[in-house]
N, C-alpha and C positions, 0 to 999 in steps of 0.2 A: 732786666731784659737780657736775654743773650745774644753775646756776639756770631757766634755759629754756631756749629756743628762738630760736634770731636766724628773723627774716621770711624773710630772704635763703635759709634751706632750706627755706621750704615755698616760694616759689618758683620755685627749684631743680627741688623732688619734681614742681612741676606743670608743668616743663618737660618731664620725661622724655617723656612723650608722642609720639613723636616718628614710629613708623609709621602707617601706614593710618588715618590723620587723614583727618577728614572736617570739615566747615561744617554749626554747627548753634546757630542763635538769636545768631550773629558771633562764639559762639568755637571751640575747636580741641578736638576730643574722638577719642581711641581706641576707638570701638565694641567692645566685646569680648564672641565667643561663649562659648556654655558653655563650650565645650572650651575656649576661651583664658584665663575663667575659673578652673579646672582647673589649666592650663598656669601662671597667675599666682599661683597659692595655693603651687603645688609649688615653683616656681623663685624666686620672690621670699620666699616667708613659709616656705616649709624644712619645705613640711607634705608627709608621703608622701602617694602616691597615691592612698590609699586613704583619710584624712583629708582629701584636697583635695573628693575625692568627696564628701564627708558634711557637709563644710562649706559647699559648694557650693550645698547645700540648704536652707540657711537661710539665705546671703545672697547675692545677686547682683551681680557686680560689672560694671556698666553701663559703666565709661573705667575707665582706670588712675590716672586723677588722683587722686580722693579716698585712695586705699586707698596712694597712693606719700605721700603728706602723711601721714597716719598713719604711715607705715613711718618716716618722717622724721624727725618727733616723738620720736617712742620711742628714736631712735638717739642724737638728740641729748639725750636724757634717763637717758641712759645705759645702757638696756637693750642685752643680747647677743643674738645670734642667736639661741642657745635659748632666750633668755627671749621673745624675739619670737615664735619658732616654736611654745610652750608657752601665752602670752598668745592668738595669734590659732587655736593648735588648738580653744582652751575656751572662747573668746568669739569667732567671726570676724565677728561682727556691727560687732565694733569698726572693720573696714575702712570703714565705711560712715559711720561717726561724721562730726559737725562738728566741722573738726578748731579752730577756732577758736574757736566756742560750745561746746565739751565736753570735749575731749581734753584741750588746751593747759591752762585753767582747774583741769581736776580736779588734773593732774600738779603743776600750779605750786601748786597748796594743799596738795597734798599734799607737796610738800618744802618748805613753808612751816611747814607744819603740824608735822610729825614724820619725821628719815630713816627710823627704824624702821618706820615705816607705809609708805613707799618702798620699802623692802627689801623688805616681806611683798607687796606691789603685783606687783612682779616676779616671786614665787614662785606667787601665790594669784589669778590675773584675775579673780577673780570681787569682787576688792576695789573693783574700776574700775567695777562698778557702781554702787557708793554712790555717796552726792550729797556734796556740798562742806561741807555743815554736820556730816555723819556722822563726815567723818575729823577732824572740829573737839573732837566727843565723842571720839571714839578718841583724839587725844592727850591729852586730858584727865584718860581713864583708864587712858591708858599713864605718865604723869604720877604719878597716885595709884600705880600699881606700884613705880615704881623711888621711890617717898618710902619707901616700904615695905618696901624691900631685896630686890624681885624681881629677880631675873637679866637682864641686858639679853636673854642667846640664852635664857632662858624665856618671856620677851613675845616675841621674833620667831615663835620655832616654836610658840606657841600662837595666834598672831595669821594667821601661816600657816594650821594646820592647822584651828583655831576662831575664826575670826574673829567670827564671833557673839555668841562670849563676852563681848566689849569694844561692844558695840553695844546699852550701857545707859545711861543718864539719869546723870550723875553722881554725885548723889545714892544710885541705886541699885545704883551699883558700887562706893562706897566702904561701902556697908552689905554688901555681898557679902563683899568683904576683910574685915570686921573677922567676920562669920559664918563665916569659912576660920579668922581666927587664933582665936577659941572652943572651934571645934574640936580648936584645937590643933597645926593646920599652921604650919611653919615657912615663913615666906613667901621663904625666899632656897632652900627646896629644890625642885625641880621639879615633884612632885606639888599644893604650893599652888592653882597655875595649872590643874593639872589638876580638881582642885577648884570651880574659879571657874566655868569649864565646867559642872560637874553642876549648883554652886547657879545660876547661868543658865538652865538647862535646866527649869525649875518653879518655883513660885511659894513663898513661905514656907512655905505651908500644905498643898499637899501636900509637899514637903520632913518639915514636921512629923508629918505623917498616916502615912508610910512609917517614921521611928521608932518611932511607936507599935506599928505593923503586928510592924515585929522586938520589939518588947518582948511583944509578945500571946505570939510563938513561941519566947521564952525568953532575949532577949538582956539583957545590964542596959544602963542608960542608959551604963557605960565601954564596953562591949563594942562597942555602937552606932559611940562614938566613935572607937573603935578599929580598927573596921573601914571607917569614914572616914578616917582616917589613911592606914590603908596602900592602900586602892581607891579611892579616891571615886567612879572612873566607876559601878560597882555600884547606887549610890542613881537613876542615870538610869533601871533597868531599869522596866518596869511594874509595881504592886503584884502584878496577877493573879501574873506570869510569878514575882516574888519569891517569894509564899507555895506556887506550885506547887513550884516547884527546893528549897527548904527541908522541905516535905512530902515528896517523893521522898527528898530525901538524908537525913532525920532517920527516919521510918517506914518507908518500904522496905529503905531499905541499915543505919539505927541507927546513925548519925552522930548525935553531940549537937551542940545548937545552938550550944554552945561553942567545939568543932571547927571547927564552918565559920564563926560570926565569926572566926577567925583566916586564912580562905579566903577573904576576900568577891568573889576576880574569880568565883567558879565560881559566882555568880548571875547572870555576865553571860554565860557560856556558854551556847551554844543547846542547847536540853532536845532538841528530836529527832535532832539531829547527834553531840553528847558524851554529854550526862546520863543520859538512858534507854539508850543502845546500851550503852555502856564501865559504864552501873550495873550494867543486869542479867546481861552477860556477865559480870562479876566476881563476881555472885554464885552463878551457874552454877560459876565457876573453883570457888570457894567450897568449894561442896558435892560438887564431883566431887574433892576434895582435891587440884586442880592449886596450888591458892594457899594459904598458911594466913592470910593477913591483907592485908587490903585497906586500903591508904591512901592519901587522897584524892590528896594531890599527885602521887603518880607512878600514879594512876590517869587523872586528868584534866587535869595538866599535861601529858603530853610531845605534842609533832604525832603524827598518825595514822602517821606510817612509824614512830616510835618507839616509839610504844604497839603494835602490829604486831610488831615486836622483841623488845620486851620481854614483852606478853603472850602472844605466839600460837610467832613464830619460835625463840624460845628452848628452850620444850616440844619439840627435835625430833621425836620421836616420834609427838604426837599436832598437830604441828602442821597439818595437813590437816584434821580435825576440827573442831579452835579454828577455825580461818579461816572453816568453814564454820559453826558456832556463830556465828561473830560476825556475818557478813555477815546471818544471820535475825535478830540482834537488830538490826540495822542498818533491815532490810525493816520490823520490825516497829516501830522507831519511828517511820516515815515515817508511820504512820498515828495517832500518837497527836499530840494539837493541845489548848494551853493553851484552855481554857473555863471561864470568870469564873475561881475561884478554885480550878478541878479539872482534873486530868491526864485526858481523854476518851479512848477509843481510837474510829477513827472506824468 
């Protein structure tokens, strides 16, 4: 890994300059048009054409010097080409940066700070936004993980994909962990983390307000926990959205609430895409005696070519029918829309 940057490559990067030089205020600048712009995003940063376009539009790049100092930076920092080309697709703002007041400083704290926050840097540019004191907390409470027997590649890929999650108070991130191990999560298995995420995502109290909500509609206080165990994204969903998907699945279709705490992602499933089309078509199946028993998992688990397969293509005979059966309950859920705590049709 390297520690920095020698001078001698940003002075380097600010030589490149070296066509259609002009004299402006006694030093030496490449004026660069849009199109060269364009041409410099594609050929230098490995963005297609059609991303040089779009990023073009948010930053302009006036000389080649500042944006070759950046490029520089990051090389000697150890990023690859596609991490460059990935970095400057999602932020190209960053060409623009002071590469000495900003750039230099963040990278040098940040592998001062923690490689593992280096490594997610490369994956995730939007971590480059943070300030210098932020990745001081994030190792902090990357720190508290691994005292805790989290998985090093469970703090990468949740630092990746949630980086938010670790972008709490100290204090409030080791009160987080010990509210995962309560629950009952095993902090060396990878849902833990995914955990840390939900309880990030709201405050203790609504946290607490959404148990209650499942206990109104039948769950016991194990069941709760239980179904935190195996989901925990699930508790992120809205109250409204929870007590509707539980209403539909328990009074429409006669699933107990028992049933589906042992189901908890199919509260994270969206009601007019899954829940209402594949409910009411199945109970259509139902009654026309194409199906004798309806069960959640292979109802609302498999992707739509599967469920397609399995419910409609399989029925040769009527499957022309089914398809056209399902496509109207499809139509028909487009219009029904979660309203406070009731399924509206609009």
């Amino acid at each position: 890994m390297v520690s920095g940057v020698r001078r001698l490559d940003i002075v380097e990067a600010r030589s490149n300059c070296v066509e259609g030089i002009i004299s402006l205020t006694g030093r030496h600048f490449q004026v660069l048009t849009r199109l060269e712009s364009n041409s410099y995003l594609k050929n230098n940063c490995g963005l297609s054409l059609e991303s040089a376009l779009e990023a073009s539009k948010s930053v302009h790049l006036e000389t080649p010097e500042k944006p070759d100092c950046v490029i520089a930076v990051l090389k000697n920092h150890g990023f690859s080409k596609p991490q460059i080309t990935r970095l400057i697709n999602k932020r190209p703002a960053l060409l623009t940066s002071d590469v000495e007041g900003t750039v230099l400083p963040k990278l040098d704290n940040v592998l001062k700070s923690d490689e593992k926050i280096f490594r997610a840097v490369k994956h995730y540019p939007r971590l480059m936004d943070y300030s210098i004191s932020t990745y001081d907390v994030l190792s902090s409470n990357i720190n508290t993980l691994l005292d805790n027997g989290v998985a090093e590649c469970n703090i990468v890929s949740t630092l990746c994909l949630l980086p938010t999650t670790f972008v709490r108070s100290p204090k409030k991130f080791n009160d987080m962990v010990e509210e995962a191990k309560d629950i009952g999560l095993n902090p060396s298995k990878p849902m833990f983390v995914v955990a840390l995420s939900a309880l990030s995502s709201m405050s203790k109290l609504t946290w607490k307000r959404k148990i209650e909500v499942f206990k109104k509609l039948g769950w016991s206080e194990e069941e709760v926990l239980e179904a935190c165990r195996r989901y925990p994204s699930f508790m992120r969903v809205s109250e409204d959205k929870l007590v509707v998907t539980m209403d539909f699945l328990m009074n429409e279709m006669g699933f107990s609430s028992s049933v589906i705490a042992k189901r908890p992602q199919l509260l994270s499933m969206s009601i007019e895409k899954k829940i209402v089309p594949r409910g009411l078509f199945a109970l259509d199946l139902l009654s026309k005696g194409v199906i004798k028993h309806i069960y959640l998992s292979s109802l609302f688990g498999p992707s739509d070519h599967v469920f397609i397969e399995n419910f409609i293509r399989h029925h040769k005979s009527e499957a022309s029918q089914l398809l056209k059966l399902y496509h109207e309950k499809l139509d028909l859920s487009k219009n029904w829309r979660v309203d406070g705590c009731k399924l509206q049709h609009l």
